[in-house]
Each structure stands twice: as C-alpha cells, then as structure tokens.
LOBAVEX-436207 format. One record per residue (C-alpha): residue in one letter; x, y, z. Coordinates in Angstrom, 2 decimals. Example, Ala and Ser with C-alpha at 12.3 -4.5 7.8 and 13.67 -1.06 7.14 Angstrom:
resn:A	u:12.30	v:-4.50	w:7.80
resn:S	u:13.67	v:-1.06	w:7.14
***
This chain:
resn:X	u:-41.44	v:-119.63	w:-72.15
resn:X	u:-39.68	v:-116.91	w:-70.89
resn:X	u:-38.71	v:-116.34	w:-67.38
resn:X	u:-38.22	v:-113.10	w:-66.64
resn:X	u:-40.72	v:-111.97	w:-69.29
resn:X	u:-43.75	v:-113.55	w:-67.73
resn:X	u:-46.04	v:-112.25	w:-66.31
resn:X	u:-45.97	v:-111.65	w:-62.42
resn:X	u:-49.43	v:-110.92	w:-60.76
resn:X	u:-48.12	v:-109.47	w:-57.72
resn:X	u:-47.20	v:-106.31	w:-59.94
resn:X	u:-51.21	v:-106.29	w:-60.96
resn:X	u:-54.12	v:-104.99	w:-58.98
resn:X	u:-57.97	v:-106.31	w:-60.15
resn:X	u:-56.73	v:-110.51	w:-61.23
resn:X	u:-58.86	v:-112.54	w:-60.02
resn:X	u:-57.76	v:-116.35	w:-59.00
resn:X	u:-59.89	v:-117.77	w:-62.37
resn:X	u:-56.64	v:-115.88	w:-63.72
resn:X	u:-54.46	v:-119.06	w:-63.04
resn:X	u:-54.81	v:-122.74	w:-64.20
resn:X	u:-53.95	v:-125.61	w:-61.66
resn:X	u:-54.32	v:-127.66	w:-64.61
resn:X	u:-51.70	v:-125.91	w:-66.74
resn:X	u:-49.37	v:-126.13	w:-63.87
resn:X	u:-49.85	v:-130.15	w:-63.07
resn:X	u:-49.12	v:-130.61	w:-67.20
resn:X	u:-45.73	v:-130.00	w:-65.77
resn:X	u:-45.75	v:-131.85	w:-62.81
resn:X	u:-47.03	v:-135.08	w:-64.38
resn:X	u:-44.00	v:-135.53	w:-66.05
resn:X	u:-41.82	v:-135.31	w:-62.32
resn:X	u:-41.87	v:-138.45	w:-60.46
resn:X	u:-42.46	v:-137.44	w:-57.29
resn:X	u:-44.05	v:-140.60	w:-55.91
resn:X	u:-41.29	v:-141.12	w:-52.64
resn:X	u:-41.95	v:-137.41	w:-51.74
resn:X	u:-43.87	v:-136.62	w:-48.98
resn:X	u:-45.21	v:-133.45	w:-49.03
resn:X	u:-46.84	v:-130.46	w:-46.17
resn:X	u:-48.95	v:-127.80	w:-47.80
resn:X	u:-49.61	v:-124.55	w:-45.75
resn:X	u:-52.50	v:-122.14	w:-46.61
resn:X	u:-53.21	v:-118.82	w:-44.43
resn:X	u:-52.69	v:-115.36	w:-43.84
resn:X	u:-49.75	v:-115.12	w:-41.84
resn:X	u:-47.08	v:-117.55	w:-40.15
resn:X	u:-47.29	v:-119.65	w:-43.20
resn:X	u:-43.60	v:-118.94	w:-43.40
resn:X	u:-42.67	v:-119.40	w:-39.94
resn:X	u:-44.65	v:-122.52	w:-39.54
resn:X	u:-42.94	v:-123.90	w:-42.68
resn:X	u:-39.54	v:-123.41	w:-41.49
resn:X	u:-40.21	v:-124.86	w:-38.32
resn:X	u:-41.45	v:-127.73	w:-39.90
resn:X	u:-38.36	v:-128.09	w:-42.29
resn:X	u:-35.71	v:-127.16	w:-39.75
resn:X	u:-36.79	v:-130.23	w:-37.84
resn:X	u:-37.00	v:-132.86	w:-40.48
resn:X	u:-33.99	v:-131.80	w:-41.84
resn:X	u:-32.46	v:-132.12	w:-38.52
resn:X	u:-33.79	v:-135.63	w:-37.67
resn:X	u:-32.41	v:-136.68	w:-40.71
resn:X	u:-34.36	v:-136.02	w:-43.74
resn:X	u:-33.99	v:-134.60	w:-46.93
resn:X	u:-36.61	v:-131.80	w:-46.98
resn:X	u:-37.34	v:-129.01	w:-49.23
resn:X	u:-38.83	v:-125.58	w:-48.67
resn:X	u:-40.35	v:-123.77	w:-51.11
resn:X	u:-41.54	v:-120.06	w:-49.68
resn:X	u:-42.87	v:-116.81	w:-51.37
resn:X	u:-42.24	v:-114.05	w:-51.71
resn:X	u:-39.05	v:-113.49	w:-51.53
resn:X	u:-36.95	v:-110.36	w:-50.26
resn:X	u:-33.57	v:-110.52	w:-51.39
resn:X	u:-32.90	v:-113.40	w:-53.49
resn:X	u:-35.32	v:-115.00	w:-55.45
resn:X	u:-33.23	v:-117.95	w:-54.91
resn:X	u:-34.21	v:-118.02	w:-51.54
resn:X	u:-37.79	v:-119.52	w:-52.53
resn:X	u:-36.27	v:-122.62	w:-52.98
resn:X	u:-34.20	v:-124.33	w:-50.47
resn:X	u:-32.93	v:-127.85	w:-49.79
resn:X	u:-31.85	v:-128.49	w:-46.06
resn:X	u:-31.93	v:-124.84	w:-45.43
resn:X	u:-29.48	v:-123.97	w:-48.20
resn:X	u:-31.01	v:-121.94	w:-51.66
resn:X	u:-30.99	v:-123.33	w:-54.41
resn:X	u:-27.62	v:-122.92	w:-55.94
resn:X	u:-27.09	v:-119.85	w:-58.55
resn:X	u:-25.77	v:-122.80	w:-61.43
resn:X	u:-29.20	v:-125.10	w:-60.51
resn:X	u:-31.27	v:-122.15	w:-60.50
resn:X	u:-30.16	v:-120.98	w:-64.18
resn:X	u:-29.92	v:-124.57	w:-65.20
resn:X	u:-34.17	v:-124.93	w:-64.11
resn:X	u:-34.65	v:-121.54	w:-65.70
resn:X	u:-33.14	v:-122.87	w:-69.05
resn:X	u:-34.74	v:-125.79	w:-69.19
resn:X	u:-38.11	v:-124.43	w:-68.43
resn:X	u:-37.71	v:-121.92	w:-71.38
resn:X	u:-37.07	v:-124.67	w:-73.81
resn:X	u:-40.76	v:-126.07	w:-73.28
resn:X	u:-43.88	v:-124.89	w:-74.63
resn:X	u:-46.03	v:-123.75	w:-72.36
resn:X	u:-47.42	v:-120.16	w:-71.21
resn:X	u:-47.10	v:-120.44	w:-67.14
resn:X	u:-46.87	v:-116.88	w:-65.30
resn:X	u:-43.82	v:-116.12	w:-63.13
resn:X	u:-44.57	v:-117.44	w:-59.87
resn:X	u:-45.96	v:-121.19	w:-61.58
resn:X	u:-42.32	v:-121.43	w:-63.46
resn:X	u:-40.90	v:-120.88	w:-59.81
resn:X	u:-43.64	v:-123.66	w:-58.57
resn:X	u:-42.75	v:-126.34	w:-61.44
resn:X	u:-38.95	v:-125.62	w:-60.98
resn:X	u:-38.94	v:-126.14	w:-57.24
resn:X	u:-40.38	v:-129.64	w:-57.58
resn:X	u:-38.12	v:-130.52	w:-60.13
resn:X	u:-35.09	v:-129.67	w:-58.02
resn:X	u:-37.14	v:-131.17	w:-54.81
resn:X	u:-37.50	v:-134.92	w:-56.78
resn:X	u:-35.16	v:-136.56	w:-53.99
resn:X	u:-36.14	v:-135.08	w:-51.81
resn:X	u:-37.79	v:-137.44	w:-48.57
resn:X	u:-40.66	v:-134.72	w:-47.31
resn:X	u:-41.12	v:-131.18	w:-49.10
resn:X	u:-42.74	v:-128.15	w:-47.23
resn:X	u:-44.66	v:-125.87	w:-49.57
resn:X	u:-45.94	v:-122.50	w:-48.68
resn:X	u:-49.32	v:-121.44	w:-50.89
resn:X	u:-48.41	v:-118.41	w:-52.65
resn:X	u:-52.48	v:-116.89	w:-52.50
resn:X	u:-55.46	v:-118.71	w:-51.79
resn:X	u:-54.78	v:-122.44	w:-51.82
resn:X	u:-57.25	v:-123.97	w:-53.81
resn:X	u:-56.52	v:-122.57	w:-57.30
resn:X	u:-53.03	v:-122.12	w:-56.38
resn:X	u:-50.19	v:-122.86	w:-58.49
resn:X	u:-48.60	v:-125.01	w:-55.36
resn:X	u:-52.18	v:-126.86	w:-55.34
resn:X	u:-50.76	v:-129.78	w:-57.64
resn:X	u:-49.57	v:-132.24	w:-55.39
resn:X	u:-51.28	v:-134.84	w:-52.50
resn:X	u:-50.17	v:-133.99	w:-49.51
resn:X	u:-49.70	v:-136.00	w:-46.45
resn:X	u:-50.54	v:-133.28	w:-44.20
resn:X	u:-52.17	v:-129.62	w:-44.76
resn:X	u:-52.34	v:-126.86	w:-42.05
resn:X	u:-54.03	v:-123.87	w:-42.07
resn:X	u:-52.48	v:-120.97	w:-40.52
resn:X	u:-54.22	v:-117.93	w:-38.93
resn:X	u:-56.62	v:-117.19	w:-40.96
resn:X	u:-57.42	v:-113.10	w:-41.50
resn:X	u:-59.40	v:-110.83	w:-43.83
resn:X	u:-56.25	v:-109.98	w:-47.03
resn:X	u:-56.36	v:-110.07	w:-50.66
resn:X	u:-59.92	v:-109.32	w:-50.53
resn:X	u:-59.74	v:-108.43	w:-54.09
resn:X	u:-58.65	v:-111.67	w:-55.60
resn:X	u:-60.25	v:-114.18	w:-52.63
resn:X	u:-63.43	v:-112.16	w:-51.53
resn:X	u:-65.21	v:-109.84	w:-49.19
resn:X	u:-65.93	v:-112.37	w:-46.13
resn:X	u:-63.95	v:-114.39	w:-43.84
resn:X	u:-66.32	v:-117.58	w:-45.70
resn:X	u:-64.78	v:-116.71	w:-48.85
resn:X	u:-61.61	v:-116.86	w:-48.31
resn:X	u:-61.84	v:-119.83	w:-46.43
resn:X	u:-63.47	v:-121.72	w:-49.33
resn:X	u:-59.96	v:-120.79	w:-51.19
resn:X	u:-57.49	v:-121.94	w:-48.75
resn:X	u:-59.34	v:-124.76	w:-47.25
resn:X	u:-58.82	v:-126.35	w:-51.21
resn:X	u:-55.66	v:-127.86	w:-49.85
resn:X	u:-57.04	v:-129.92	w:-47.68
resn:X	u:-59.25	v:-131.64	w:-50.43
resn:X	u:-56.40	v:-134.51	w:-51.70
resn:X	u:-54.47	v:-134.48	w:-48.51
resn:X	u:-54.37	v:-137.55	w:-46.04
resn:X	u:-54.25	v:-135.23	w:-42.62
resn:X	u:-55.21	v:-131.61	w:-42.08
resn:X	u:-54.54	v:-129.38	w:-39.29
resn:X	u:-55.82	v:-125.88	w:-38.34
resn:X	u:-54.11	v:-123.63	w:-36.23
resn:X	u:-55.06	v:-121.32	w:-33.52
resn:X	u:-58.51	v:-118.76	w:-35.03
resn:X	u:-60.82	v:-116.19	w:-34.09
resn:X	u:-64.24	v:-117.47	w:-32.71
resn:X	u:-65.59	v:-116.74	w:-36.14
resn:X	u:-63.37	v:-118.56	w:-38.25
resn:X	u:-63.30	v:-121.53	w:-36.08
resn:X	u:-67.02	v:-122.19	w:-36.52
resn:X	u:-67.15	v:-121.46	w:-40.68
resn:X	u:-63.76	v:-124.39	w:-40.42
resn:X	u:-66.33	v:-126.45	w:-38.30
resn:X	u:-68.73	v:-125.95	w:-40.99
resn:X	u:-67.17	v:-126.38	w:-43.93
resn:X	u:-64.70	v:-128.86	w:-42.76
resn:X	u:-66.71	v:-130.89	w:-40.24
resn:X	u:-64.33	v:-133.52	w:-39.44
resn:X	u:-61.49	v:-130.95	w:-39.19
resn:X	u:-58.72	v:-131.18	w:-36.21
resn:X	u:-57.48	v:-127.98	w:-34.17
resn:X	u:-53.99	v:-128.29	w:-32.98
resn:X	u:-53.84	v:-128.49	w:-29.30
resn:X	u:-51.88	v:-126.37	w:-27.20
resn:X	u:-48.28	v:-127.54	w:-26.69
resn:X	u:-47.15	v:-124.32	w:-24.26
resn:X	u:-45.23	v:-122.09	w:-27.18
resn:X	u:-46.16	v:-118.78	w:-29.06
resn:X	u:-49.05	v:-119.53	w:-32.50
resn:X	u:-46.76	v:-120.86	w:-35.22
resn:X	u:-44.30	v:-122.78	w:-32.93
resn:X	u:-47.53	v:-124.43	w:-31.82
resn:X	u:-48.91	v:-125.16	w:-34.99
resn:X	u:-45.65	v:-126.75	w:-36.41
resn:X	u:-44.97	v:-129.14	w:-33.44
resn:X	u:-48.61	v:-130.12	w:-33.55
resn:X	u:-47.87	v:-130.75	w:-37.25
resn:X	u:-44.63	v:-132.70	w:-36.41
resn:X	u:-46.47	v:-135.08	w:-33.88
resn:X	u:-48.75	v:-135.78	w:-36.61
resn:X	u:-46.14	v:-136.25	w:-39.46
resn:X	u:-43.85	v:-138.63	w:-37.58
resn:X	u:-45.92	v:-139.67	w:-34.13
resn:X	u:-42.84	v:-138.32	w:-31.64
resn:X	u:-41.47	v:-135.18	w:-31.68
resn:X	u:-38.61	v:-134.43	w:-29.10
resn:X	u:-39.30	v:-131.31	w:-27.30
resn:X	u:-35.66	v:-130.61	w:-26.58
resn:X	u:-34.47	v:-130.61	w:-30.07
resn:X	u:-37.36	v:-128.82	w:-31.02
resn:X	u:-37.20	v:-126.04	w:-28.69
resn:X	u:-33.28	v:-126.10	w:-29.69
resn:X	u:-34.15	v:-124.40	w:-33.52
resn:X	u:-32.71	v:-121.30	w:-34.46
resn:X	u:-32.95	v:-119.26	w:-37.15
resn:X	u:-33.78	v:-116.27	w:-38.47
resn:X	u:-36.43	v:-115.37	w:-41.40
resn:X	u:-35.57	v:-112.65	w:-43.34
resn:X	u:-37.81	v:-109.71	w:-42.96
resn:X	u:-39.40	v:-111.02	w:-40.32
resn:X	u:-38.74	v:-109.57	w:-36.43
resn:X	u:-35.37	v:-109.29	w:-38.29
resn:X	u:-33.15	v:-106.74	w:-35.95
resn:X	u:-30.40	v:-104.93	w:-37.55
resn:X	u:-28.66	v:-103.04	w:-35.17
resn:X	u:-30.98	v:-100.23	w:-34.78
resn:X	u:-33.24	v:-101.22	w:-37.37
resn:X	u:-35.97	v:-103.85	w:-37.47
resn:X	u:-37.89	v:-105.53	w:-40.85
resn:X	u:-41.12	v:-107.09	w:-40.26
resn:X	u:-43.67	v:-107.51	w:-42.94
resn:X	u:-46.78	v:-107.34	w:-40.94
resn:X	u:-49.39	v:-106.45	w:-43.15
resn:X	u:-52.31	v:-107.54	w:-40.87
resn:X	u:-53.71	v:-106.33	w:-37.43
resn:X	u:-52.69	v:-109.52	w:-35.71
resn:X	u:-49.68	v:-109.40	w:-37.16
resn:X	u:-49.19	v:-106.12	w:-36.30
resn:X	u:-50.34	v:-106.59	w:-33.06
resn:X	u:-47.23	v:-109.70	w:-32.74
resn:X	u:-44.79	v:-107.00	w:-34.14
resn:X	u:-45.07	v:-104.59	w:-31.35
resn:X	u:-45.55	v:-107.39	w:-28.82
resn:X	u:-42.13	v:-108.62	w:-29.90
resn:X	u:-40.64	v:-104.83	w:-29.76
resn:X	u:-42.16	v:-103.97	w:-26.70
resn:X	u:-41.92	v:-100.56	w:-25.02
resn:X	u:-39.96	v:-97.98	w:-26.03
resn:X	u:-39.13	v:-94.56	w:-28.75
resn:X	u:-40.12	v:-96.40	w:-32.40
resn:X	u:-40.10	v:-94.57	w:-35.76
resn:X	u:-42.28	v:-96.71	w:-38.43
resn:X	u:-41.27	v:-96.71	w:-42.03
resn:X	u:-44.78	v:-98.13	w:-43.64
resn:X	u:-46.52	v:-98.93	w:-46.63
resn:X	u:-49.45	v:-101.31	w:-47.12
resn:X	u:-51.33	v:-103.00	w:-50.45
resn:X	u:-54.48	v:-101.70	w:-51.01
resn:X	u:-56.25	v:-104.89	w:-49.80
resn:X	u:-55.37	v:-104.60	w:-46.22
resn:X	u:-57.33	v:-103.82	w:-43.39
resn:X	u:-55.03	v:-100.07	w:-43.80
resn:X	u:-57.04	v:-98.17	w:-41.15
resn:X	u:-57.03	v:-100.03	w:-38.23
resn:X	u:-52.94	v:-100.98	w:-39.28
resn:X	u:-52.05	v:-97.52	w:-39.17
resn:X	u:-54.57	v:-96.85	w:-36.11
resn:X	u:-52.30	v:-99.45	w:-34.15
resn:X	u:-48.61	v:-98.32	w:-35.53
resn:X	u:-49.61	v:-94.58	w:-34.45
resn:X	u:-50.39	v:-95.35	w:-30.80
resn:X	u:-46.92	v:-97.20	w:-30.88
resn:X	u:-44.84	v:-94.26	w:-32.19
resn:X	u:-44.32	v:-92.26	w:-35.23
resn:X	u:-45.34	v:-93.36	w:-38.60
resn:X	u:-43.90	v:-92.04	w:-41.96
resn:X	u:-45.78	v:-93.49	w:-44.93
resn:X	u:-44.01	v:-94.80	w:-48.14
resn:X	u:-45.51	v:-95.71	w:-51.35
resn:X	u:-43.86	v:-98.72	w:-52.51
resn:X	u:-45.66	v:-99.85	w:-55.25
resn:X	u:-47.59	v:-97.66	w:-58.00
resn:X	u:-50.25	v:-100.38	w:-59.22
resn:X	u:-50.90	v:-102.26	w:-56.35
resn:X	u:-50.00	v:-99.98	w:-52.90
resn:X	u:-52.09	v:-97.61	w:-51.04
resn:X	u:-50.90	v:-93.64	w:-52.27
resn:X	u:-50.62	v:-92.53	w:-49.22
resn:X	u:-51.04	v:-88.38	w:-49.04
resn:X	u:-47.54	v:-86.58	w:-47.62
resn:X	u:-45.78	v:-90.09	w:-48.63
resn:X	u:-42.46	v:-90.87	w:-49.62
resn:X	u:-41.56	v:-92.08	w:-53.12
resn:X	u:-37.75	v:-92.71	w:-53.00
resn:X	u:-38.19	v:-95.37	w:-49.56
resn:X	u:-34.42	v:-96.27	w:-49.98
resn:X	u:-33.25	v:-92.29	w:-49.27
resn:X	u:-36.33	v:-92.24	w:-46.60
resn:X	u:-34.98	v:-95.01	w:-45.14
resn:X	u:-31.46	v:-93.64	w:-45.09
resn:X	u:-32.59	v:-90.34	w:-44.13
resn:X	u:-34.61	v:-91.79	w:-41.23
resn:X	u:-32.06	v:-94.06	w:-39.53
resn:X	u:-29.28	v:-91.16	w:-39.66
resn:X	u:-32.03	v:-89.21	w:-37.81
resn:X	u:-32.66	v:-91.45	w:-35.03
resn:X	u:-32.15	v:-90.26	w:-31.24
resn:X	u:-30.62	v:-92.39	w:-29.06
resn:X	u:-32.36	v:-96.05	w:-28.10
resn:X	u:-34.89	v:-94.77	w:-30.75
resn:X	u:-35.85	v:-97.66	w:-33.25
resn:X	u:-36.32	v:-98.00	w:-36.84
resn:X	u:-39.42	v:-100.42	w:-37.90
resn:X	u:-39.58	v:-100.93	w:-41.56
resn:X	u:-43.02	v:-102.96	w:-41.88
resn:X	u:-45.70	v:-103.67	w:-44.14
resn:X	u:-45.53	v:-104.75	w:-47.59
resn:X	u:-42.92	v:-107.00	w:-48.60
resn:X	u:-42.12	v:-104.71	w:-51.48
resn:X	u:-41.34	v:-102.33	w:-49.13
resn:X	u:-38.86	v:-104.22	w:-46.90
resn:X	u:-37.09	v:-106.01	w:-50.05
resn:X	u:-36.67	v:-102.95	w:-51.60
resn:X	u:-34.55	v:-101.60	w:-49.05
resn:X	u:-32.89	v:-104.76	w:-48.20
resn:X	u:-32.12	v:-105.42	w:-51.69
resn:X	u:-29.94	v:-102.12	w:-51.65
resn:X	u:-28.29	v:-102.55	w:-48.59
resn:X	u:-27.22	v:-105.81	w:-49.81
resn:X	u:-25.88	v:-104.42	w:-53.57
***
C-alpha cells in the first residue's frame, strides 16, 4: 500500500458510501488485540469534535490512558491521532506509515489513518473515535463500543448519505448497532421523532445546565463511569483548532452548517465582521450565506476545484485574500475565516510554514 498515493475521497465529488468496505478495514483490525480497550464512537454533523475532546480531556485527567482519533485535520495530519492530548509523535507516525505499506492490502487514505490509530491506541484504557462520514459504513465502524452518541444531527453530505434527514440517520445511527450504551444529543423536533422511530429504546441526554456539546459529553461521562465531578469538569480548557479559534484579529471556525453558523456568530457577537467563506457543494449554501450577510461582509473563496461551490466574483489565491483582507481591516473590525475545512487549513497551514 501506499500512503500518500491512496486515494483520498474528500478530494472527490459523486462517491457514494458503497465506495468503502468496513470489511476490508476490520481484516486489519482483527489482527490488533484490542480486547482491554474501551472504546466511544461519535456520529453527527457537527460537535463531533468538541464532544470528543471533552470526553477525552476528562478521562485522561481522571487518570486514564485515552486516545483520540479526529478528522479532518487542519494543520498536521498528525493531529488525528492523539494519546493524552499529545499527537502522535512524527517517529511513530512514519514508523505506522511504514509498516502499513509493507502489507497487502488496497485501503484508501483516511482507512490507513483508521487502522494506524488503533494500532498506536492498543494500550490504551478507553479510546474516543470521531466517524469520519456517515457512521455505519464508516471506516471507524470496526470496533464495539461501550458507548455511542449522536451529535446534532443536520442535513450535509447529501450526496454520499442522501436527500432526507431519514437517510442520513439510517447512516449514522449504524454505530449504535454493536455498542452496549447509546446516547443522542440535543435535535430538532424532526429528528428526534425519526431517532424515536428508528431507535425506539434510544436515550436523550438530559440537560446538565451547559452550552450542546458540553452537555452531551458530561451526559456521556455519567454514563461511562457513573460520577462525574462537576468541578473538574467545568475546569477543562482547551482550544480546537479551527474552531472559535481567535487570533488576534482573526477568527477560524469551520461552520459549514446553519446551526453551526448560527453558534459562530452567537460566540462573536455584535460588532464590524469581514467573512472570508467558502462552502462544499453539499451544504445548505443559501441560507449559510443568507445568515453570514446579515452579520457583515462576505468575500467568497473557492477552495477546492472538484468538490467546492465556484462561487461567481470569488477568490482563487485564499492565502493572498486572506492576507490582503486582514491588512485591510479598520479598527475593532474582525476577520472570520469559516466554512470548509479546506479553506481554514489552507491558510493555517501557511501561516504555520
């Protein structure tokens, strides 16, 4: 196998999820023992990350040795896979790669970066994974989890998981099939009753007083463990890359639906905001770019040929945009770079080289 030669599907437009094999993927897992793992699978449309990193932060804080596997990532693909909040170390990382190439085998890119991250979770005690799309056919869909939690659930990758809210559900609900708890976080009316009916014996998380995700991963906690100490809880702190991420006069945010657009300008509040945007074409675009406008000015940017919307009057270069944007700013004016994650790592990437 090769690594950096395989394919990547996020580069495609048009796959569909029959385009992957759990199958081929547990071939490679069978031969990791990962019997004293425990593990927490997350399926939804956004907060999966969030959520996940709650849920590690803790654990690894009370103790435990937890993993974190998260897609996609912005700067470092490193940063997918994390023990104890720390990536995966540049030596480990090339070390997996090698010995994944030696095989036979014909994974894509993001299943090599599934099979490597359990073999460098193996010791670990509990192991948080984040489904890349879907959940039911997706590569992280090889394991038995202890607990799965479904996220806010919203209309995306329409192309690959279907038209209707029903549809996708019947993709990331697959977690839940092999796991020994599940747990659904706060949903619209609608989704709520298709859960009720295609989960019937499903449990809502109850509310604990914070914001959606903080909820959801101290409901997951209680449930995981039995006691969760508020204090300590409320005590996390850390910062997610690209998301709210403030930068001086700058913020990242890949909100790429209306909710979580509509939690992106909650969080920046009132003021003068310039929006650097650019969406995939299986978004809910209008009624992203009908919110963004009533909040302030919006300069579109195409960041990605195959699979982006071509916006009309857009930028191509978003690295000089962005440059040329933030040296334009007035003063206590804002920079929001927001949308698709190929957008925001692009730009992060450079400042970082």
């Amino acid at each position: 196998m090769d690594f950096a030669g395989a394919v990547n599907y996020e580069d495609l437009k048009g796959f569909k999820q029959a385009d992957f094999s759990v199958e081929k993927v547990q071939a490679f897992v069978d031969e990791i023992d990962l019997s004293k793992v425990k593990f927490v699978h997350v399926a939804g449309s956004k907060g999966k990350g969030s959520v996940s990193t709650f849920v590690q932060r803790y654990l690894t804080e009370s103790g435990f040795k937890t993993g974190l596997f998260t897609s996609p990532w912005i700067e470092d693909e490193r940063e997918c896979i994390s023990i104890d909040g720390e990536w995966v170390s540049e030596g480990d990382f090339a070390s997996l790669i090698q010995d994944l190439e030696s095989e036979e085998g014909d994974l894509t890119h993001f299943e090599m970066l599934v099979v490597m991250a359990l073999r460098h979770f193996v010791h670990c005690d509990f192991v948080v994974l984040e489904v890349g799309i879907g959940g039911r056919d997706d590569a992280t869909n090889v394991i038995s989890p202890e607990l799965s939690i479904l996220t806010r659930v919203e209309k995306e990758h329409s192309e690959i998981l279907g038209e209707s809210l029903s549809e996708i559900l019947d993709h990331k609900l697959g977690i839940f099939e092999d796991a020994k708890m599940g747990l659904v976080g706060e949903q619209s009316a609608e989704v709520v009753a298709l859960v009720k009916e295609k989960l019937p014996h499903a449990k809502f998380v109850h509310d604990f007083g914070f914001d959606e995700n903080e909820n959801l991963a101290f409901g997951a906690l209680e449930m995981i463990l039995g006691r969760v100490d508020r204090a300590q809880f409320e005590g996390l702190n850390f910062r997610l890359v690209g998301r709210q991420d403030r930068r001086e006069n700058v913020v990242f945010d890949v909100a790429h639906t209306p909710s979580s657009v509509n939690k992106l300008l909650e969080y920046l509040g009132d003021g003068d905001y310039v929006f650097l945007l650019s969406l995939m074409r299986d978004k809910e675009v209008d009624q992203i770019v009908e919110l963004l406008s009533k909040a302030g000015r919006v300069v579109f940017a195409n960041a990605h040929d195959v699979r982006g919307v071509q916006f009309e009057e857009a930028v191509e270069d978003v690295f000089e945009a962005y440059l040329h944007l933030k040296a334009g700013l007035k003063k206590d004016q804002v920079l929001v770079v927001t949308g698709s994650h190929f957008l925001v790592s692009k730009i992060l990437k450079q400042l970082s080289a």
